[in-house]
C-alpha positions in Angstrom: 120.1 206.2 33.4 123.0 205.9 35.3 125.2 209.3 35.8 127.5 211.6 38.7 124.2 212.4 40.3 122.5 209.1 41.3 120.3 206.8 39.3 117.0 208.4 39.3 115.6 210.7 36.8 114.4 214.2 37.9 111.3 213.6 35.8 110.3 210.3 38.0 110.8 211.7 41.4 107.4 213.1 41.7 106.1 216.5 44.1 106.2 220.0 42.6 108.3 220.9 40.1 110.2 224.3 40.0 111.8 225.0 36.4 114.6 228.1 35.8 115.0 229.3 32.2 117.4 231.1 31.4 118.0 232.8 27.9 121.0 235.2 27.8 123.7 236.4 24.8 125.2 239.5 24.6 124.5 242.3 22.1 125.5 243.3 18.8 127.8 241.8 16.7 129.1 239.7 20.0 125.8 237.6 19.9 126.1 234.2 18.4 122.4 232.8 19.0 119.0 234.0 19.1 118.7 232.6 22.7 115.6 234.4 23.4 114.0 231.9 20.8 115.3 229.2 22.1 113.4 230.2 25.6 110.1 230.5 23.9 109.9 226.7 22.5 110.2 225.6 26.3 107.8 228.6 27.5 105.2 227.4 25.4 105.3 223.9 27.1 102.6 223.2 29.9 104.9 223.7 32.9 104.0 220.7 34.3 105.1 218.6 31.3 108.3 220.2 31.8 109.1 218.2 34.5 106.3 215.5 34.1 105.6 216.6 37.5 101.9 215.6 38.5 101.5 218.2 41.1 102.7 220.9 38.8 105.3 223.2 38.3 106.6 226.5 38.7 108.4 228.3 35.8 110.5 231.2 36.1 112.1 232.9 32.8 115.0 234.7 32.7 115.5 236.8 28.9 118.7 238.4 29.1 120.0 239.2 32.2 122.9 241.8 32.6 124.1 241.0 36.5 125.9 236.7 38.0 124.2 237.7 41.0 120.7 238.1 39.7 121.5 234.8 37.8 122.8 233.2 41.1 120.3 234.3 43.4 117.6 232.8 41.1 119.9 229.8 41.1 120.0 229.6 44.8 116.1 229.9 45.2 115.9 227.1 42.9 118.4 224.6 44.2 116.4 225.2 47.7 113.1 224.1 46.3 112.3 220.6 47.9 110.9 218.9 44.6 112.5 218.1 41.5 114.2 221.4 39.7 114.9 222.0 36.4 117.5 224.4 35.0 117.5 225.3 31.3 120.4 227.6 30.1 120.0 228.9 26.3 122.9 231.2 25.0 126.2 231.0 24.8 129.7 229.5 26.4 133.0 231.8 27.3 136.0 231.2 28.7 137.4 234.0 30.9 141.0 235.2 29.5 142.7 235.0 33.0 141.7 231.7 34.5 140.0 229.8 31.2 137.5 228.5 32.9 134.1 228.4 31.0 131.3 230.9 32.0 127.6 231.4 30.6 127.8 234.7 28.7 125.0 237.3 29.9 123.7 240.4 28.3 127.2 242.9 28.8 129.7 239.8 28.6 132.8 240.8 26.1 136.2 238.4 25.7 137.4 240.9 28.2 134.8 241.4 30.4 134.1 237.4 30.9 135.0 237.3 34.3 132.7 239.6 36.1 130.0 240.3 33.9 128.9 236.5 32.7 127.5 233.4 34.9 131.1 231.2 36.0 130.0 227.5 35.1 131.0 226.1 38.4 128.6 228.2 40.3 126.1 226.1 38.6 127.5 222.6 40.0 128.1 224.7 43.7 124.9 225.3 43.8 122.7 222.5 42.6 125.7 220.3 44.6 123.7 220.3 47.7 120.4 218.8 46.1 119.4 215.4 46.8 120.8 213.0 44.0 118.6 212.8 40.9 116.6 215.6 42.3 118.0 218.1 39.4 118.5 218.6 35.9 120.7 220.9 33.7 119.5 221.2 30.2 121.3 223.8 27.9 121.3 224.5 23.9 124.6 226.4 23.5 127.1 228.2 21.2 130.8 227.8 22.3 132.6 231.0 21.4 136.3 231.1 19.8 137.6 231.3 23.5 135.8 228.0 24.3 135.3 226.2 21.4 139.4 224.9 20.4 139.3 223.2 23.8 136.5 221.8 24.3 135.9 220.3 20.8 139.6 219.0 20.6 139.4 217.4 24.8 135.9 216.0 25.1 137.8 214.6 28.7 138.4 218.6 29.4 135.1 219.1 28.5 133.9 216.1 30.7 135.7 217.6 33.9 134.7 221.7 33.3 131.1 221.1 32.5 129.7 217.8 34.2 131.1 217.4 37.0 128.2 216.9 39.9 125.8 217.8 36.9 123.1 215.6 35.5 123.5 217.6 32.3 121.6 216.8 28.9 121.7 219.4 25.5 124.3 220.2 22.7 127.2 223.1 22.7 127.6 223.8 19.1 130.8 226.1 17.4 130.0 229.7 16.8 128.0 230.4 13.3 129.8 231.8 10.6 130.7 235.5 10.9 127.4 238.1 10.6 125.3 234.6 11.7 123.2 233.8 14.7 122.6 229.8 15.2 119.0 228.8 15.6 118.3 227.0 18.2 117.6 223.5 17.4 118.2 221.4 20.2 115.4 223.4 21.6 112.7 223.0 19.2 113.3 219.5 19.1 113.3 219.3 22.5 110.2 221.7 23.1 108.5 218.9 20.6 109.5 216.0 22.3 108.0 216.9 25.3 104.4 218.1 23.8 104.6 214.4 22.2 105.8 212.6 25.5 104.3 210.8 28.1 104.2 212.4 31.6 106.8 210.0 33.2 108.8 210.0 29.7 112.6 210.2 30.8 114.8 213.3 30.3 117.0 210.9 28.9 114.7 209.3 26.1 113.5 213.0 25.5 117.0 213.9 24.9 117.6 211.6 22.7 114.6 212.0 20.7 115.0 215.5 20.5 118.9 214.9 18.8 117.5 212.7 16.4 114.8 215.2 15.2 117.0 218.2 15.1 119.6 215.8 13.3 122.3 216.3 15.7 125.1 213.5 16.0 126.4 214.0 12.9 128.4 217.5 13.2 130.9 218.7 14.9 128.9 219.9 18.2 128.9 218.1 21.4 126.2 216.3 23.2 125.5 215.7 26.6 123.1 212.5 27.7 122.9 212.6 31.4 126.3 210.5 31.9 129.1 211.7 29.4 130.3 214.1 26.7 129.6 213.0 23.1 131.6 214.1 20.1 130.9 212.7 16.6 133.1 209.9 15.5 134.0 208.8 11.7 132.3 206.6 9.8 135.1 204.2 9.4 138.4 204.2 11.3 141.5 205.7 9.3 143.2 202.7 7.8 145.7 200.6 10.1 144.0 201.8 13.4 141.0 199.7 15.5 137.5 200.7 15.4 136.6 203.5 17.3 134.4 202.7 20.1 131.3 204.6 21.1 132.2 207.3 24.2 131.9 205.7 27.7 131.6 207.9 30.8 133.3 206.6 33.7 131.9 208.7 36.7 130.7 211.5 34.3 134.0 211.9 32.9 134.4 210.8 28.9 137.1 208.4 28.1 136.8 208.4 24.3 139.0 211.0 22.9 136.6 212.5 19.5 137.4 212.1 15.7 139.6 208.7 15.9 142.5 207.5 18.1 146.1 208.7 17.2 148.8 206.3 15.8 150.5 206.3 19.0 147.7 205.1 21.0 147.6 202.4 19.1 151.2 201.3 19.0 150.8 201.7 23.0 148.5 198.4 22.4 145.0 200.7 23.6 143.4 197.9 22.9 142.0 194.8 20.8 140.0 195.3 17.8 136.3 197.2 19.0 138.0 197.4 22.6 137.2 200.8 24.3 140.6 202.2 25.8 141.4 201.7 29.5 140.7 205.2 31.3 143.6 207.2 32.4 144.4 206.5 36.1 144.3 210.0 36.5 140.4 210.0 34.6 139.1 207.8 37.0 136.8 208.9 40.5 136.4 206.9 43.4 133.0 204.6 43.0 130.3 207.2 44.3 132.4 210.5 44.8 130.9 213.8 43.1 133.9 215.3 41.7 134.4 218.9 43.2 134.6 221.8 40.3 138.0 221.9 38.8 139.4 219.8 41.7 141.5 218.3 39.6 141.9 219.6 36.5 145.2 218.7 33.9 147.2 221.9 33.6 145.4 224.6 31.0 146.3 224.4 27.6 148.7 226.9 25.8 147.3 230.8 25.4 145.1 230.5 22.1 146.7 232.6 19.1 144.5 235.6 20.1 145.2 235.7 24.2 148.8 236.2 23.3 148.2 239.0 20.3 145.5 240.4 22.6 146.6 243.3 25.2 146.5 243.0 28.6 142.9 243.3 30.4 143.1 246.6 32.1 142.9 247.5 35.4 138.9 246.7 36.9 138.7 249.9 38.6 138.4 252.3 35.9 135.5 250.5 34.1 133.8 249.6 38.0 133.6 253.5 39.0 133.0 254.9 35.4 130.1 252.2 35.9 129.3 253.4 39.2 129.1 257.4 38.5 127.3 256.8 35.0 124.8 255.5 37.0 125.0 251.9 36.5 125.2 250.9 40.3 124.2 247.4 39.9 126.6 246.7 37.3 129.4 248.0 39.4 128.4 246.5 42.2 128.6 243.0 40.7 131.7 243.6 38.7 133.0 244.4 42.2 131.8 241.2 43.6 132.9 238.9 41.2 136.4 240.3 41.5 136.3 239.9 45.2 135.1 236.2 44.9 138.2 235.6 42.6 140.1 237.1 45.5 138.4 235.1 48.0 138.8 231.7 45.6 142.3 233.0 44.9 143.9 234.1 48.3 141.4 233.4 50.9 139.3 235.6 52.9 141.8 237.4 55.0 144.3 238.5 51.9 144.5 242.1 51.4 143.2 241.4 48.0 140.0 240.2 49.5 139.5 243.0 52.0 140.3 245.6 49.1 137.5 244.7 47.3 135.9 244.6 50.6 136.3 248.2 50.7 135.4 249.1 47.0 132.4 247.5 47.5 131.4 249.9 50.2 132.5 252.7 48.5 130.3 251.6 45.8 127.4 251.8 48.0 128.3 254.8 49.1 127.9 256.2 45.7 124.8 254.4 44.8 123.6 256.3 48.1 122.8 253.4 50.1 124.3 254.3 53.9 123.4 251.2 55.3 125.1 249.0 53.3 127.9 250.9 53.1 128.3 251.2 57.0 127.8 247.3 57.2 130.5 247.0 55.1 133.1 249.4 56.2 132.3 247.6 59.8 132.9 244.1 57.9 136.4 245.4 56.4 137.4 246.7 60.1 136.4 243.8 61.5 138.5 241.6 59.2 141.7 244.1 59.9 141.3 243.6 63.6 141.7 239.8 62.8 143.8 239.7 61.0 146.2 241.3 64.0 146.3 245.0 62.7 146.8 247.8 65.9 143.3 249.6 66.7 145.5 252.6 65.8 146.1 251.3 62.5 145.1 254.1 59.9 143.5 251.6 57.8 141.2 250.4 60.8 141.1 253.7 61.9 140.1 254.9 58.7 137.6 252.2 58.3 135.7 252.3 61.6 135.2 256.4 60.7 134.1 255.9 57.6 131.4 253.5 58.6 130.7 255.5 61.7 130.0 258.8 58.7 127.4 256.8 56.5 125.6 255.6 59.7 125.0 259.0 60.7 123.1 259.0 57.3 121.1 255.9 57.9 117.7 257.5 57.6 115.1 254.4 58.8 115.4 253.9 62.6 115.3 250.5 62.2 118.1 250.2 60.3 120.3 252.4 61.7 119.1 250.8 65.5 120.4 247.2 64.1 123.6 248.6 63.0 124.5 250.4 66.3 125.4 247.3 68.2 128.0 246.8 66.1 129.5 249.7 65.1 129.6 250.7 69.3 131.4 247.7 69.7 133.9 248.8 67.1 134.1 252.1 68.4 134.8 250.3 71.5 137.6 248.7 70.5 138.4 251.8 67.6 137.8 254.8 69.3 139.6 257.1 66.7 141.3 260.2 66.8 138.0 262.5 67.7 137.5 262.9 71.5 133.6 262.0 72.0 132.7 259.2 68.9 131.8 256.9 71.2 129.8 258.5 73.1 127.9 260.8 70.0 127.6 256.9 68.8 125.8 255.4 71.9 123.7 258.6 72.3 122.0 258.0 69.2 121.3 254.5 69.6 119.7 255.5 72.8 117.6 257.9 71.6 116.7 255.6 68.2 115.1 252.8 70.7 113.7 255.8 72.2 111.8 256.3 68.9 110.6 252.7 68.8 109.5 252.6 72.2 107.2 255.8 72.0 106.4 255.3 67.9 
């Protein structure tokens, strides 16, 4: 099958196979599918059937994870695996209430929380973007939530852009159950089925579609994805007066057919003879053979749904990082933290202030989760990015930086540690010296007498 990623089938490259699966949804009454259910039809699969991967596979599972950067460390140690990879995401979709951009909801993910505490989509496609083509596969069985669902059912070209680009994706994004309801996860089990009946070199593309028809998907309202293009179901018969409705066409991964029957306008625009598809949009259309970037070019976000504009403001980060932070909960802060300093980073670039600040509430972090080392790396790392971006070495900021870092090194207790961090942190004081006579020095005396130690131990 032809799609964004090339025209081979991850199944029919051959080598060893490394599969990711991934079952997350939050808890309580937030939790819209048993996900965890979903990951056992595909656990239970020989894993080299997964891929159809002669040589074998490897299979990591993933049931619920709380922290992205667990999720995207796994993701990264999969996308570097030389033969073909398979990622399978089970749960549910979010959109975050500042940007709306959609995100794979983890254990702790709220409406609120979205942005740092569940999986951004396009660190999927970043990730698996520097694969070989048709060396990966994306297969996912999820439940749009109300955030994410209005969109992407009523823009299957919205939908197209946010979750395919430079994806060879395959699966089904159903609505939310009713209220009190989780979904069961059918996609799965027909999948998991088709697979145990398949033939080794079967395509994911003929299991996909075996595995629609036998959980009788098609028909409703959810979405499918086939390697190439969105899906949405279409009526029967056209409303009276307008053409047929032709069948969805992806034109470089992007879906051209707009779901449930074109408008009366379109048609008086002339879209097209009698069981003609309608031209794509000049501004749907890729270059022949260009990956899209994530988001590159994305058509301006639709209007605040009803409850963003009834719904308070999201409160400061801070307050819920270090209540985080002193309950304990140092892993949770710490990648709260991070994702707000990559939305700094994505948002002003790394030299902003906004950057550096969470720069620096990232090292206080460590310094409460009593990790000295990694909070003098990065206290040096903030000072260093000060210094170029121009600030005085007098500055209190860089002052105050450079001292700080200089305090938790004193507390590095493994000589190793501490002896790789000194180079460093003397050339900072170098350059930093500070307001107490002596730092310098007291800094290059114990560097001296740490190689000392690894000399004579």
């Amino acid at each position: 099958m032809v799609n964004d990623r090339g025209d081979t089938d991850a199944r029919a490259t051959g080598g060893v196979g490394y599969a990711l699966l991934v079952a997350a949804a939050p808890g309580g009454r937030q939790r819209l599918m048993d996900a965890a259910g979903a990951l056992h039809q595909l656990a239970a699969v020989p894993p080299a059937a997964l891929l159809g991967t002669a040589g074998g596979a490897s299979v990591v599972q993933l049931v619920d994870p709380a922290d992205p950067q667990t999720v995207l460390t796994h993701l990264r140690t999969a996308a570097a695996h030389e033969g073909p990879v398979l990622i399978y995401l089970a749960g549910q979709l979010t959109f975050d209430a500042k940007q709306r951009l959609p995100h794979f909801a983890l254990a702790r993910t709220t409406p609120r929380t979205a942005r740092y505490t569940a999986l951004p989509w396009h660190w999927l496609a970043a990730e698996l973007a520097r694969r070989p083509a048709g060396s990966s596969t994306v297969l996912v069985d999820l439940v749009a939530d109300e955030t994410a669902w209005p969109r992407l059912s009523s823009d299957p070209v919205l939908a197209g852009r946010l979750l395919t680009a430079g994806l060879t994706l395959y699966g089904s994004l159903a609505p939310a159950p009713p209220k009190r309801q989780t979904a069961a996860p059918l996609y799965s089990r027909a999948f998991a089925a088709a697979l145990r009946g398949a033939a080794e070199d079967a395509s994911f593309a003929l299991l996909h579609e075996r595995a629609v028809a036998e959980a009788g998907l098609g028909g409703g309202p959810e979405l499918l994805f086939d390697g190439s293009a969105v899906h949405a179901h279409a009526p029967a018969a056209p409303p009276a007066g307008l053409p047929n409705q032709p069948r969805a066409a992806g034109v470089n991964g992007i879906v051209t057919r707009v779901a449930d029957g074109l408008t009366q306008a379109a048609a008086e625009a002339g879209a097209g003879a009698e069981g003609d598809a309608p031209a794509p949009r000049p501004q749907d259309r890729l270059p022949d053979g260009l990956v899209p970037e994530p988001f590159a070019a994305l058509p301006p976000p639709p209007p605040l749904a009803e409850w963003e504009q009834t719904a308070p403001p999201v409160p400061d980060p801070h307050a819920a990082i270090f209540e985080a932070a002193h309950a304990g909960r140092h892993s949770e802060a710490a990648s709260m933290a991070a994702a707000w300093e990559q939305e700094a980073l994505r948002a002003a670039g790394p030299h902003s202030g906004e950057a550096i600040h969470w720069l620096e509430v990232r090292a206080d972090l460590a310094r409460l989760a009593d990790d000295p080392a990694r909070a003098c790396e990065l206290w040096m790392s903030v000072a260093d990015a000060r210094l170029g971006n121009g600030q005085a070495a007098d500055d209190p900021d860089v002052e105050g930086a450079v001292d700080r870092a200089h305090h938790q090194w004193q507390y590095v207790q493994d000589p190793a540690r501490a002896g790789s961090l000194a180079p460093f942190l003397i050339s900072l004081r170098g350059r930093v010296p500070g307001r107490r006579p002596g730092a310098l020095e007291a800094v290059r005396r114990r560097a001296e007498f740490l190689q000392e130690t690894s000399q004579t131990g």
